[in-house]
Legacy VTK file of the C-alpha trace (Angstrom):
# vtk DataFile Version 3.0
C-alpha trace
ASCII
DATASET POLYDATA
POINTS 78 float
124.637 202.934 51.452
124.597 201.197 54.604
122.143 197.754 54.938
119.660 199.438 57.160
119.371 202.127 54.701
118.905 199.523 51.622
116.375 197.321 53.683
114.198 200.215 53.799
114.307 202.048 50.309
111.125 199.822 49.371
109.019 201.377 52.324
110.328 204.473 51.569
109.637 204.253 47.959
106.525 202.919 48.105
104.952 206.124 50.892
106.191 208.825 48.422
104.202 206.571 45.870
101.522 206.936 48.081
101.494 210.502 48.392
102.126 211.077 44.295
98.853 208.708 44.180
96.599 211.222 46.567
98.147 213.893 44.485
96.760 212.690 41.529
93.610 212.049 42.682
93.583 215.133 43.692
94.578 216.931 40.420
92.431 214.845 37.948
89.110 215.292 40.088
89.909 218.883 39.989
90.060 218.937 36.442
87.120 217.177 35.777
85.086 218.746 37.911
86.794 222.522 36.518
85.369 220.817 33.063
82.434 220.310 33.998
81.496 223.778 35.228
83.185 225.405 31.596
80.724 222.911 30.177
77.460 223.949 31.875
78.780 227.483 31.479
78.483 227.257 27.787
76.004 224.611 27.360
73.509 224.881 30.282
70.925 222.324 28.372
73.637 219.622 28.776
74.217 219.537 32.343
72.328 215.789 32.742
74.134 214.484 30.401
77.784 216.132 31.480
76.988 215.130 35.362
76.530 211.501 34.136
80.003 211.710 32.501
81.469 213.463 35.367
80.358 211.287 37.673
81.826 208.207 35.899
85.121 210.104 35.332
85.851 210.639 39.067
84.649 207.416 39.834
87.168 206.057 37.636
90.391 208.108 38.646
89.191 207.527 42.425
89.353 203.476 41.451
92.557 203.709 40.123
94.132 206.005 43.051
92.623 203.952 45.469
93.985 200.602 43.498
97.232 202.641 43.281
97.320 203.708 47.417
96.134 199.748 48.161
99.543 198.312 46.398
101.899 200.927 47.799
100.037 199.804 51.394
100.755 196.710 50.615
104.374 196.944 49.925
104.859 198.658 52.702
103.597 196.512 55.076
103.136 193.273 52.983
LINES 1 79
78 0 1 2 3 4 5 6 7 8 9 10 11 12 13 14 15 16 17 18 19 20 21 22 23 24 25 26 27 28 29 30 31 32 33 34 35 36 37 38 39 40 41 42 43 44 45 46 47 48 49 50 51 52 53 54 55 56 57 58 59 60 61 62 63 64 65 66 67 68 69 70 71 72 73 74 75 76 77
């Protein structure tokens, strides 16, 4: 590997970590949201208490994919 290549691999690495990151978000919102609607399906009497719990679910995956996107942003322009 040339110098110019190596002096770059940590940008580089750090936007496909960026894009695995939004992925993620993307794939554990989707899940929690898909369990949610099974859950009202079969319980309909529950649905306060299971939009409460969804709610603080995607609230914390969003934290941690926006935490996650932040330090990737930050190593690739810090």
């Amino acid at each position: 590997m040339t110098p110019e290549t190596t002096a770059h691999l940590g940008q580089i690495s750090a936007a496909a970590g960026m894009g695995l990151s939004v992925v993620g978000l993307g794939v554990g919102v989707g899940l929690i949201f898909a369990s949610f609607i099974q859950g009202i399906a079969r319980q309909p009497e529950l649905e306060g208490k299971l939009m409460t719990w969804t709610l603080v679910g995607a609230a914390i995956v969003e934290g941690i994919a926006i935490f996650a996107a932040i330090m990737c942003f930050l190593a690739i322009h810090g």
